[in-house]
C-alpha positions in Angstrom: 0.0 0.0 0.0 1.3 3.3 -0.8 0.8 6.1 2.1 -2.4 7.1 0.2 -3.8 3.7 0.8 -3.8 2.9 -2.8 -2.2 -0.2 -3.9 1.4 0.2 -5.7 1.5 -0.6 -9.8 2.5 -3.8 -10.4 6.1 -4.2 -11.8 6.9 -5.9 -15.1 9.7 -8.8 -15.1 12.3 -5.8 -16.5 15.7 -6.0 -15.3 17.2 -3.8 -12.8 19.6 -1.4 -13.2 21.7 -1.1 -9.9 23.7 2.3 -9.6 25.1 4.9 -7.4 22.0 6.9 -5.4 21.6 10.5 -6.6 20.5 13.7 -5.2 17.0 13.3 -6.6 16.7 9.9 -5.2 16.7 10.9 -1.6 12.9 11.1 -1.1 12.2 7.7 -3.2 14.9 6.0 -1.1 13.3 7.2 2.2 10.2 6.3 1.2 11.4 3.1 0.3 12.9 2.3 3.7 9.5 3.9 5.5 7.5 1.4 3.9 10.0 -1.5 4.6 9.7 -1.1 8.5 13.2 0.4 8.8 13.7 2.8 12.1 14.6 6.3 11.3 17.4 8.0 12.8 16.9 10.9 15.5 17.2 13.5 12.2 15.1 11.5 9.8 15.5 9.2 6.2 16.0 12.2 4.7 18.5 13.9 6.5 20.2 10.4 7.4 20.6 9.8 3.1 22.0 13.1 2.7 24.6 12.3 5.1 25.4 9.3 4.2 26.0 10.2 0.2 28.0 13.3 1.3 30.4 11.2 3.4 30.5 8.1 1.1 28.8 8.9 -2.1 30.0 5.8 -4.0 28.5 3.7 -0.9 24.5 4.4 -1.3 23.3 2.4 -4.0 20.0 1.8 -5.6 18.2 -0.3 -8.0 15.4 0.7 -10.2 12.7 -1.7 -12.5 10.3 0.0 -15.1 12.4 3.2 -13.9 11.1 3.1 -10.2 13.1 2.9 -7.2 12.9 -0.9 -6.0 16.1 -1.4 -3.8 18.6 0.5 -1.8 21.3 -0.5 0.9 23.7 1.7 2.2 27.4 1.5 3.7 30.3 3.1 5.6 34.1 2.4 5.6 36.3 3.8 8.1 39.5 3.1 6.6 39.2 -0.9 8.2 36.0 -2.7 8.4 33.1 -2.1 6.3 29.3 -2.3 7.1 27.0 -2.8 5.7 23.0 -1.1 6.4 19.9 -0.3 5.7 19.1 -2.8 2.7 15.2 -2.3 2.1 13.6 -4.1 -1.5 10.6 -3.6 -2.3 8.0 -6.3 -1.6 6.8 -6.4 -5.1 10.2 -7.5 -6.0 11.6 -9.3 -3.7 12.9 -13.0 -4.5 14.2 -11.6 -8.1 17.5 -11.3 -7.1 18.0 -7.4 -6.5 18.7 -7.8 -2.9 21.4 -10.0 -4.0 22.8 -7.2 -6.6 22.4 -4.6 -4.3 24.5 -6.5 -1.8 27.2 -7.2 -4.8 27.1 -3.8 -6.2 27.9 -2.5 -2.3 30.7 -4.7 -2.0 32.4 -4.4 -4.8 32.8 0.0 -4.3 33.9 -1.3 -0.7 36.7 -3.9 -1.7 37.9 -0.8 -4.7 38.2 1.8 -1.4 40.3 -1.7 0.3 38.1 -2.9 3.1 39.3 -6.7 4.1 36.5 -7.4 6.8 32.7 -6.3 6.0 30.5 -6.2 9.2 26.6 -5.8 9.1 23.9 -4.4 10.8 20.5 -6.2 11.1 17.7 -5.1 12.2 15.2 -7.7 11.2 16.1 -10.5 12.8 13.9 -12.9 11.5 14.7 -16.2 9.6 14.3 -14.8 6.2 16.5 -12.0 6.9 18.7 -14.5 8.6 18.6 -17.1 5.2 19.3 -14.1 2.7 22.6 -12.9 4.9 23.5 -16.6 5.2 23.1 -16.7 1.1 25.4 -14.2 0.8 28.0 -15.4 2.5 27.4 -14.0 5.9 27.4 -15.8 9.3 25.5 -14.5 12.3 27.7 -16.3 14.9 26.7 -16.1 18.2 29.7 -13.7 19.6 27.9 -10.4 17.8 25.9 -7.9 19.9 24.5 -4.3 18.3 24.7 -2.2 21.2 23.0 1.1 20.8 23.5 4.4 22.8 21.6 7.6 21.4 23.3 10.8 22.0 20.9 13.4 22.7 
């Protein structure tokens, strides 16, 4: 459901193009991760994209279908270890794979800036989440722990 209650168009079985996130995606993209359950930061989606392509501009990445925004995932690098965040696809789409490019697409900007370890952040938690991460070579362990403090 879109925000005005109407249903979304269907997509056709296009492919998607995966690229670098633009100014004039900000609003798609935090709409995007709105609809996909995703917690806003203190500042908001906006605010929070605009950040994140000024500081890494190479490391926001979208994919579109039928030329309408179906996938984003974001990432930092601090000279070390990468993460990887915020990876939202659209329900229409999902099982097609883009979650999977979008993953590919991040990591291969991350190993050109010379990360050797990639960490992640996930906020789901549930099995399917679990299975994709798992699919893509990722390993939950049982060592990690996300430990938030807000600064106010």
């Amino acid at each position: 459901m879109t925000p005005s209650g109407a249903s979304p168009p269907e997509l056709g079985s296009h492919d998607v193009t995966v690229r670098r996130a633009g100014r004039g995606d900000v609003h798609a993209i935090a709409q995007l991760w709105e609809r996909a359950g995703l917690p806003p930061s203190r500042r908001g989606f906006r605010n929070e994209i605009a950040r994140l392509r000024r500081r890494d501009p190479e490391l926001v990445i979208i994919a579109l279908m039928d030329a309408q925004l179906v996938g984003a995932i974001a990432g930092s690098y601090d000279g070390r270890t990468a993460v990887l965040s915020r990876l939202a696809v659209d329900e229409r789409v999902r099982r097609r794979g883009v979650g999977r490019q979008l993953v590919s697409a991040l990591q291969r900007q991350l190993t050109e800036l010379g990360a050797q370890t990639d960490g992640l952040i996930v906020l789901d938690g549930s099995d399917r989440a679990d299975a994709f991460w798992r699919a893509v070579g990722f390993d939950r362990g049982d060592t990690a722990a996300y430990v938030v403090r807000e600064r106010h």
